[in-house]
N, CA, C and O atoms as CSV, one atom per row, in Angstrom:
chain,resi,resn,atom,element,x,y,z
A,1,UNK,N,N,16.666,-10.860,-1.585
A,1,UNK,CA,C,17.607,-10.215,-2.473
A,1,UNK,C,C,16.891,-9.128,-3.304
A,1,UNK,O,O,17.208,-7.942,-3.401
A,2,UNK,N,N,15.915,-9.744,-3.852
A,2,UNK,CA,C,15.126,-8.818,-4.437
A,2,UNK,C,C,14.572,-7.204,-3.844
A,2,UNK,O,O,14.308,-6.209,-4.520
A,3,UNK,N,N,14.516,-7.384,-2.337
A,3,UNK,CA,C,14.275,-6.294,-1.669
A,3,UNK,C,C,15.193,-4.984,-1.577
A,3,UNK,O,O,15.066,-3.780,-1.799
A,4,UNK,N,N,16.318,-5.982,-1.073
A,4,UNK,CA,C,17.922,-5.344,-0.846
A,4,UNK,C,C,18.224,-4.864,-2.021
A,4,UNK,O,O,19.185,-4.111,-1.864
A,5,UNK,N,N,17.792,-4.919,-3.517
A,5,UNK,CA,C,18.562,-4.386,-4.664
A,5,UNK,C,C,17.659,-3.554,-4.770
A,5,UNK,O,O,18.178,-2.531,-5.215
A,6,UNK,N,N,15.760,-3.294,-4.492
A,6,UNK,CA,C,15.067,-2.360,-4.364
A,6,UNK,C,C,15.309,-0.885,-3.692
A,6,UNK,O,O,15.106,0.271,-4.062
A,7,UNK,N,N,15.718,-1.360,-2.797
A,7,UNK,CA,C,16.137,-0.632,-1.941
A,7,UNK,C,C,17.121,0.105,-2.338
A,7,UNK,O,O,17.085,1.332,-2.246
A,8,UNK,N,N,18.219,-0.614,-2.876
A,8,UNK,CA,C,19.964,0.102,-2.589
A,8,UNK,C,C,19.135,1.178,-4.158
A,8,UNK,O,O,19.082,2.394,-3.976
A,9,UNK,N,N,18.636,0.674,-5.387
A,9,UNK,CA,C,17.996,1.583,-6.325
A,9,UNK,C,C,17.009,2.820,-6.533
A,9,UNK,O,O,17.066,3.743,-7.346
A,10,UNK,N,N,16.001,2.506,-5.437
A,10,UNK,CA,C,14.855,3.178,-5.315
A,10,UNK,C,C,14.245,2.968,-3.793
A,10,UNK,O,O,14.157,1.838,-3.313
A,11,UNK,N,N,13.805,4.230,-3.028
A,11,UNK,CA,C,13.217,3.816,-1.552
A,11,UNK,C,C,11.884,3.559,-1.926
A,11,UNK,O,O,11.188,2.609,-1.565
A,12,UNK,N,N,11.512,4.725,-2.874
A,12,UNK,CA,C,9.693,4.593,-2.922
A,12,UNK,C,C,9.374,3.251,-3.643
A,12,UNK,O,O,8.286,2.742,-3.373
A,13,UNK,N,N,10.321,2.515,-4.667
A,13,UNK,CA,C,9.651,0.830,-4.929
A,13,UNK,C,C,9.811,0.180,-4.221
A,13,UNK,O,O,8.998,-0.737,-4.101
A,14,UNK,N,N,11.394,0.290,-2.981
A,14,UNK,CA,C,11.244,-0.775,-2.165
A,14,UNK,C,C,10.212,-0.479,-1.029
A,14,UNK,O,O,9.882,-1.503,-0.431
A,15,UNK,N,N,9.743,0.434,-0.675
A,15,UNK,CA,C,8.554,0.522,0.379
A,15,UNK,C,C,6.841,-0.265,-0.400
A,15,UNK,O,O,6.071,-1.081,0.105
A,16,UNK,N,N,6.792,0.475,-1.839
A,16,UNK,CA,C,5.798,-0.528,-2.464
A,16,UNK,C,C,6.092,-1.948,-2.724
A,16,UNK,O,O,5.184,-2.778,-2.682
A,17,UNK,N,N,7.113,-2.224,-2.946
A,17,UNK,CA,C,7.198,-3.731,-3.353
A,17,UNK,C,C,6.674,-4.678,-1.463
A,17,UNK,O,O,5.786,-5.467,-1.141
A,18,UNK,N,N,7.968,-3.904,-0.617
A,18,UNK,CA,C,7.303,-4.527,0.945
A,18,UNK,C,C,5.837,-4.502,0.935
A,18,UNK,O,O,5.101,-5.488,0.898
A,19,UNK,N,N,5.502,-3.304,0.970
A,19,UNK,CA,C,3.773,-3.526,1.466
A,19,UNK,C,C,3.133,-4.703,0.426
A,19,UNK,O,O,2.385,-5.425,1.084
A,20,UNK,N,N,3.191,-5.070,-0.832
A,20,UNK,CA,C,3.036,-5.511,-1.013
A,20,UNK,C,C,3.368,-7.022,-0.909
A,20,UNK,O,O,2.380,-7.756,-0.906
A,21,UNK,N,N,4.246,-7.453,-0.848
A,21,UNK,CA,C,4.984,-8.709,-0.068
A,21,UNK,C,C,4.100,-9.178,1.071
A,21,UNK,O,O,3.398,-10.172,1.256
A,22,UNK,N,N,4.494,-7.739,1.987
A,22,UNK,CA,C,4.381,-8.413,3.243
A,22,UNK,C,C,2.785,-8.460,3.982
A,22,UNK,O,O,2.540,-8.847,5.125
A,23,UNK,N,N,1.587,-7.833,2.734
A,23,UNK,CA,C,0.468,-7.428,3.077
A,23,UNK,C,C,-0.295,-8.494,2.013
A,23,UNK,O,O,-1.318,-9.079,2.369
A,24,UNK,N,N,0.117,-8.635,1.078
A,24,UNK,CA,C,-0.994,-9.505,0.157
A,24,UNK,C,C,-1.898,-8.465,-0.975
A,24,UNK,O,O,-2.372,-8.659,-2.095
A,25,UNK,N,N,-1.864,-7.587,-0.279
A,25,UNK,CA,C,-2.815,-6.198,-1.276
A,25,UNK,C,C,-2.489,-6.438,-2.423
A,25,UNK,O,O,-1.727,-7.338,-2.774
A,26,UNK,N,N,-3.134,-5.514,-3.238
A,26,UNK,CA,C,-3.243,-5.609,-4.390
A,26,UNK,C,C,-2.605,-3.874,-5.094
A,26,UNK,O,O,-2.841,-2.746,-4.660
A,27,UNK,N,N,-1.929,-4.219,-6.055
A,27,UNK,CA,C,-0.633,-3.263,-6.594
A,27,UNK,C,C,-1.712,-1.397,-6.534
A,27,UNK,O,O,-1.223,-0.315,-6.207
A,28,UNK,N,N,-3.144,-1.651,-6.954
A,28,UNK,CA,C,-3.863,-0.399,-6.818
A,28,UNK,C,C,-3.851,-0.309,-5.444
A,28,UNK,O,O,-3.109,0.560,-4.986
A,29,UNK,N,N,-4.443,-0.942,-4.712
A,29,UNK,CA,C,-5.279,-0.898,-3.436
A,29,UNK,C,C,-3.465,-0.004,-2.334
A,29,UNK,O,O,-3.668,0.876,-1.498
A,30,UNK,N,N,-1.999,-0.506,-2.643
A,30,UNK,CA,C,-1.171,-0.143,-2.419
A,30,UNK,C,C,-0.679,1.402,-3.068
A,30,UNK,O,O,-0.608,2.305,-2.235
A,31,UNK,N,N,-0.562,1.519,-3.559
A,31,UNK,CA,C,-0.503,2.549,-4.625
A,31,UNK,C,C,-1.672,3.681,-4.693
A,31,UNK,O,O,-1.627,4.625,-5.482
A,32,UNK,N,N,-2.866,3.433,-3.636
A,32,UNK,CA,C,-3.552,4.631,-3.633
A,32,UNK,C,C,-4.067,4.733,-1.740
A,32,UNK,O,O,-5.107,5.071,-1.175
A,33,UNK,N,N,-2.547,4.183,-1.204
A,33,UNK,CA,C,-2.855,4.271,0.021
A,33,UNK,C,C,-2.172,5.673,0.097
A,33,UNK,O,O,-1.433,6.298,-0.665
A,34,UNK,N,N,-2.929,6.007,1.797
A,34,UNK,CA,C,-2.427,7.542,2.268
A,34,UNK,C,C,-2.205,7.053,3.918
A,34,UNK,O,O,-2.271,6.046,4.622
A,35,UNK,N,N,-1.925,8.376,3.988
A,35,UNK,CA,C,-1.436,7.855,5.317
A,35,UNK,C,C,-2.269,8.273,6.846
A,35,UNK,O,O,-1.745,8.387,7.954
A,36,UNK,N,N,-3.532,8.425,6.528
A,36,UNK,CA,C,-4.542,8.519,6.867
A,36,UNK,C,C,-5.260,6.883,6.656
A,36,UNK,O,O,-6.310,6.577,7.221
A,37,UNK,N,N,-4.655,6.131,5.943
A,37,UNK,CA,C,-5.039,4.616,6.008
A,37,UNK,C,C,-3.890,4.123,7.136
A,37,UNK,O,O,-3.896,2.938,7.470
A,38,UNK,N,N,-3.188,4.782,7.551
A,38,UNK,CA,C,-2.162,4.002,8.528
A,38,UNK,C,C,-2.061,4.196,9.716
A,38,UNK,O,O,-1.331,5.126,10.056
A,39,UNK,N,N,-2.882,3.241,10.972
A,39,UNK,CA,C,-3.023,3.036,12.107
A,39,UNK,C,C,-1.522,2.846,12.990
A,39,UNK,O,O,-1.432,1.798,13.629
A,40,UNK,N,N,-0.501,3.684,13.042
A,40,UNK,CA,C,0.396,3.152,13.674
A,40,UNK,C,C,0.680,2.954,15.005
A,40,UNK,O,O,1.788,2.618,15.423
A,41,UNK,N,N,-0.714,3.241,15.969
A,41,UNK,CA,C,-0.960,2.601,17.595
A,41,UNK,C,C,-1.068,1.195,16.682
A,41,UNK,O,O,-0.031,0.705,16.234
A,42,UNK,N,N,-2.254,0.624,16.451
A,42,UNK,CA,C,-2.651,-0.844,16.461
A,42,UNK,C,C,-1.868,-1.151,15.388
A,42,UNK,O,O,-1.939,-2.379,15.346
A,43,UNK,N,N,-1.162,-0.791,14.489
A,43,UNK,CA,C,-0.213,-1.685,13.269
A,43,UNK,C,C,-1.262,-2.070,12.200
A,43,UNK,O,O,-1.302,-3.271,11.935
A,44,UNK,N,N,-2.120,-1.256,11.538
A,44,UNK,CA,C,-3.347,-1.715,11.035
A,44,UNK,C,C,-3.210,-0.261,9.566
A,44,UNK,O,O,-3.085,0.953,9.727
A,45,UNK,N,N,-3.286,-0.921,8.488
A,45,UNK,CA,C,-3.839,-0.504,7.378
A,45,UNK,C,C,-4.802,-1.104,6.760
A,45,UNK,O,O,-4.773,-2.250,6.311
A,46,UNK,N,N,-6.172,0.086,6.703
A,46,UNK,CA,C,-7.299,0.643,6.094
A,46,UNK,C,C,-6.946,0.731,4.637
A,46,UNK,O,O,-6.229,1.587,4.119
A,47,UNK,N,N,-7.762,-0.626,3.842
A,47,UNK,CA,C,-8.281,-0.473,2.523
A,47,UNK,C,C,-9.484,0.066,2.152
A,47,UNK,O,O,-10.489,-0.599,2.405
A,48,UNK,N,N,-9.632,1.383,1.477
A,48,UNK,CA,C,-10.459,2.012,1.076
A,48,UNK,C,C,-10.757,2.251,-0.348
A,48,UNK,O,O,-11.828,2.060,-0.923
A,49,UNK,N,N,-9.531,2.744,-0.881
A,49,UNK,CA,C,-9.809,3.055,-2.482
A,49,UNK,C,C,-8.923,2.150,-3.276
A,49,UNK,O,O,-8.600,1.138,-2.654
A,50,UNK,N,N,-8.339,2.273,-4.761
A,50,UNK,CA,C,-8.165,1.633,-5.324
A,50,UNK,C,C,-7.512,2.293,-6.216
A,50,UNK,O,O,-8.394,2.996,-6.710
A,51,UNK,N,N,-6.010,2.667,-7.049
A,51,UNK,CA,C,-5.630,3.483,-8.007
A,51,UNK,C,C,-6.234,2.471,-9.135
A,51,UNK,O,O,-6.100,1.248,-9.176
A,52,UNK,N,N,-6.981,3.376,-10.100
A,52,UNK,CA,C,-7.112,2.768,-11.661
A,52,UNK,C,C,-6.144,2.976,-12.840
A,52,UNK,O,O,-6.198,3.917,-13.632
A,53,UNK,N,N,-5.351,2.082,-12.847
A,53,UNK,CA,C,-4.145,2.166,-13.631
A,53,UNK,C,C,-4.833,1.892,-14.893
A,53,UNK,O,O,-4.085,1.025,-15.346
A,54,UNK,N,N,-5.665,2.034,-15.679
A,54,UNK,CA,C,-6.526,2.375,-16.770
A,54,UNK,C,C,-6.993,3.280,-17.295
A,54,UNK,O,O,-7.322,3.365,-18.478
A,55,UNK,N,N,-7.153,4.820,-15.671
A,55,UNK,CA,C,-7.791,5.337,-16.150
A,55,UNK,C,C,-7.293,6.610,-17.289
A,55,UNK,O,O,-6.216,7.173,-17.095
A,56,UNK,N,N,-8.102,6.966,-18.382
A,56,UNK,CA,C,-7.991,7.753,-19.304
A,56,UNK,C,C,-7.850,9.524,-18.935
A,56,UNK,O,O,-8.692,9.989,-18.166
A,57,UNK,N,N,-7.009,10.248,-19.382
A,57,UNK,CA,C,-7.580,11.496,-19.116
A,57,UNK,C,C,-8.202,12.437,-18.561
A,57,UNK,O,O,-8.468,13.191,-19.498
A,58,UNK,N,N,-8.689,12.970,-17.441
A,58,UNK,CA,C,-9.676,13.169,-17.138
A,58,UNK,C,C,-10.703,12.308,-16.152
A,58,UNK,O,O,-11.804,12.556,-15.659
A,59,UNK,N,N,-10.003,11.435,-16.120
A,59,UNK,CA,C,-11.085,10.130,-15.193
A,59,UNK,C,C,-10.327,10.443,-13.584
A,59,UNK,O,O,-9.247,10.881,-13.188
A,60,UNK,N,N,-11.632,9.917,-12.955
A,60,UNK,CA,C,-10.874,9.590,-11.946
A,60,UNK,C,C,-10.255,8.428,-11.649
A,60,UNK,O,O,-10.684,7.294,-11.864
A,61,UNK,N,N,-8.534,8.958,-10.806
A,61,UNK,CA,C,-8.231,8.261,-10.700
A,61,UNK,C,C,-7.782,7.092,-9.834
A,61,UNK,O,O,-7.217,6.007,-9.974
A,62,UNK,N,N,-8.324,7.866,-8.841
A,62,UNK,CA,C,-8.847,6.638,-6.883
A,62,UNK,C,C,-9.855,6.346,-7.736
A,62,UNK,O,O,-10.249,6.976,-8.718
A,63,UNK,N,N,-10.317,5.112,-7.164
A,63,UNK,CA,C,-12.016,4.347,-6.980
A,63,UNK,C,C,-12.404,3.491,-6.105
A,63,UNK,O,O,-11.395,3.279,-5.433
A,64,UNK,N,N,-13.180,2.919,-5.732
A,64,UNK,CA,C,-13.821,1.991,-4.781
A,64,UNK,C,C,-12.937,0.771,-4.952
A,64,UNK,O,O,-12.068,0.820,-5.823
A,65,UNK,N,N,-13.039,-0.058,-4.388
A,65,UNK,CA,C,-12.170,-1.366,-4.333
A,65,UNK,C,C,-12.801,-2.219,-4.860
A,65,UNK,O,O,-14.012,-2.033,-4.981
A,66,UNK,N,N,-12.257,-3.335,-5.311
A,66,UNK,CA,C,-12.602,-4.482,-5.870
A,66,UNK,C,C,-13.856,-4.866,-5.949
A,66,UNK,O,O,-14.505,-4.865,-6.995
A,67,UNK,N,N,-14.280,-5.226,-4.822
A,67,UNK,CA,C,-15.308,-5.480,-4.534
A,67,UNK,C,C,-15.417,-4.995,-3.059
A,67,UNK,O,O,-14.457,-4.610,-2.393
A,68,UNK,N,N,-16.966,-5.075,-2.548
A,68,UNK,CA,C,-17.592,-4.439,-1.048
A,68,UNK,C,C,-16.690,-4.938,-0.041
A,68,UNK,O,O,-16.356,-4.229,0.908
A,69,UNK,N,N,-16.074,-6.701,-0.270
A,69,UNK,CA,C,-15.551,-7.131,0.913
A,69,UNK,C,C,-13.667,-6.367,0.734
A,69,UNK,O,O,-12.992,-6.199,1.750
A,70,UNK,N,N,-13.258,-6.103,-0.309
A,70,UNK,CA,C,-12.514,-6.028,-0.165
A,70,UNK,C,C,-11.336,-4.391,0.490
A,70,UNK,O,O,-10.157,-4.038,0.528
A,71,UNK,N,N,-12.945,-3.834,0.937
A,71,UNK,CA,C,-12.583,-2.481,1.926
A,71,UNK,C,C,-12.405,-3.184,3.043
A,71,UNK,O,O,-13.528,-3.566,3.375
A,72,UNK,N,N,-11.450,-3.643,3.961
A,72,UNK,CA,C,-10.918,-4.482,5.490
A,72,UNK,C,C,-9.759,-3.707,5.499
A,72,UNK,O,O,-9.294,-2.815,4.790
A,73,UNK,N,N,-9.317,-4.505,6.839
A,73,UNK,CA,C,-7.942,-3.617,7.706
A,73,UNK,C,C,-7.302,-5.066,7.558
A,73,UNK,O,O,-7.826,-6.176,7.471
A,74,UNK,N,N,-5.797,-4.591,7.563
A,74,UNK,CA,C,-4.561,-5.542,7.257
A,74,UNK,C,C,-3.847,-5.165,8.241
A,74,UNK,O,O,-3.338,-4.049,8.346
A,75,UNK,N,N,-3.725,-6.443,9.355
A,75,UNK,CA,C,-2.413,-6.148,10.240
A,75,UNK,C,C,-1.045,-5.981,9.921
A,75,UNK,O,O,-0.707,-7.053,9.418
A,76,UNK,N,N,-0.111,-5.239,9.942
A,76,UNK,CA,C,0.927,-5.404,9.452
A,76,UNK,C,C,1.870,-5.364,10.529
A,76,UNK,O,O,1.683,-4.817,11.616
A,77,UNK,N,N,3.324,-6.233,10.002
A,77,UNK,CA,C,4.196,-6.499,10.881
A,77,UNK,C,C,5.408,-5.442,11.743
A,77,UNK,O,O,5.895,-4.383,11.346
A,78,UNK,N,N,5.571,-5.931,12.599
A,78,UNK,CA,C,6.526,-5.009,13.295
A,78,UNK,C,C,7.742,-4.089,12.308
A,78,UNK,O,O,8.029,-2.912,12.521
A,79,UNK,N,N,8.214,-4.772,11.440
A,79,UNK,CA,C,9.306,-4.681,10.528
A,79,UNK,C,C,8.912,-3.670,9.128
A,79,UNK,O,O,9.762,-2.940,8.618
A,80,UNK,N,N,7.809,-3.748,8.732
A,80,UNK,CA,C,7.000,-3.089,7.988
A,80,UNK,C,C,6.569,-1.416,8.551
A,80,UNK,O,O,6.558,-0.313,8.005
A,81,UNK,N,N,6.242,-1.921,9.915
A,81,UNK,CA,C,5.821,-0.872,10.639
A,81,UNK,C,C,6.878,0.451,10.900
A,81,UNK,O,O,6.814,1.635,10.571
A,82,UNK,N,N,7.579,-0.114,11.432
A,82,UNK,CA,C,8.983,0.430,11.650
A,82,UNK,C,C,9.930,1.145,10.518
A,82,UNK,O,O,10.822,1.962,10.747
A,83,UNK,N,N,9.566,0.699,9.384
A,83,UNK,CA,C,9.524,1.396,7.768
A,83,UNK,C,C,9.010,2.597,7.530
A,83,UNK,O,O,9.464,3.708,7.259
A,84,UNK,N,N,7.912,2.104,7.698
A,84,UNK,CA,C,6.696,3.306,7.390
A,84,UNK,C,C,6.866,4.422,8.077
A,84,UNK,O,O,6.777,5.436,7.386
A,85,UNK,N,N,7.123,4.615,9.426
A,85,UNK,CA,C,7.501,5.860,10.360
A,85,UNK,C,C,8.710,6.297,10.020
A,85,UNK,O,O,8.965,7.338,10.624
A,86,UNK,N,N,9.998,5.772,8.954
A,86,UNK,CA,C,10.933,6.431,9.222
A,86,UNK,C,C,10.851,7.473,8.490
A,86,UNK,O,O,11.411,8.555,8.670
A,87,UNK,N,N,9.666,6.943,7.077
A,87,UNK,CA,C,9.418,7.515,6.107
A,87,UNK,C,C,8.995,9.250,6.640
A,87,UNK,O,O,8.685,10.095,5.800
């Protein structure tokens, strides 16, 4: 339900709220994806950077991820997938 009222309100939260749902990521690591992170032969998004919803002025505002392990690839589902391209 929650999706369906995302949606019928806003496309760009209901596409962030899915990836997030349906990926586990984390609200930066989503939010400073490109689409150069999106494998759509193998169904695979590339975690690389990280939006800093902190940062001040002048800062940058991509950064490295969490931690070292947490640059990996996330399979994502057919249904997700199929989203993302209509975009």
């Amino acid at each position: 339900m929650f999706l369906r009222v995302a949606r019928q309100d806003n496309y760009n939260y209901y596409i962030y709220f899915k990836v997030l749902i349906e990926t586990g990521m984390r609200k930066g690591e989503v939010a400073a994806l490109q689409w150069k992170n999106v494998d759509f032969k193998k169904g695979i998004i590339s975690i690389e950077k990280t939006l800093d919803f902190q940062a001040k002025d002048g800062e940058e505002l991509f950064g490295l991820t969490k931690t070292y392990d947490s640059k990996r690839k996330i399979k994502i589902g057919d249904s997700l997938l199929k989203e993302l391209k209509t975009i």
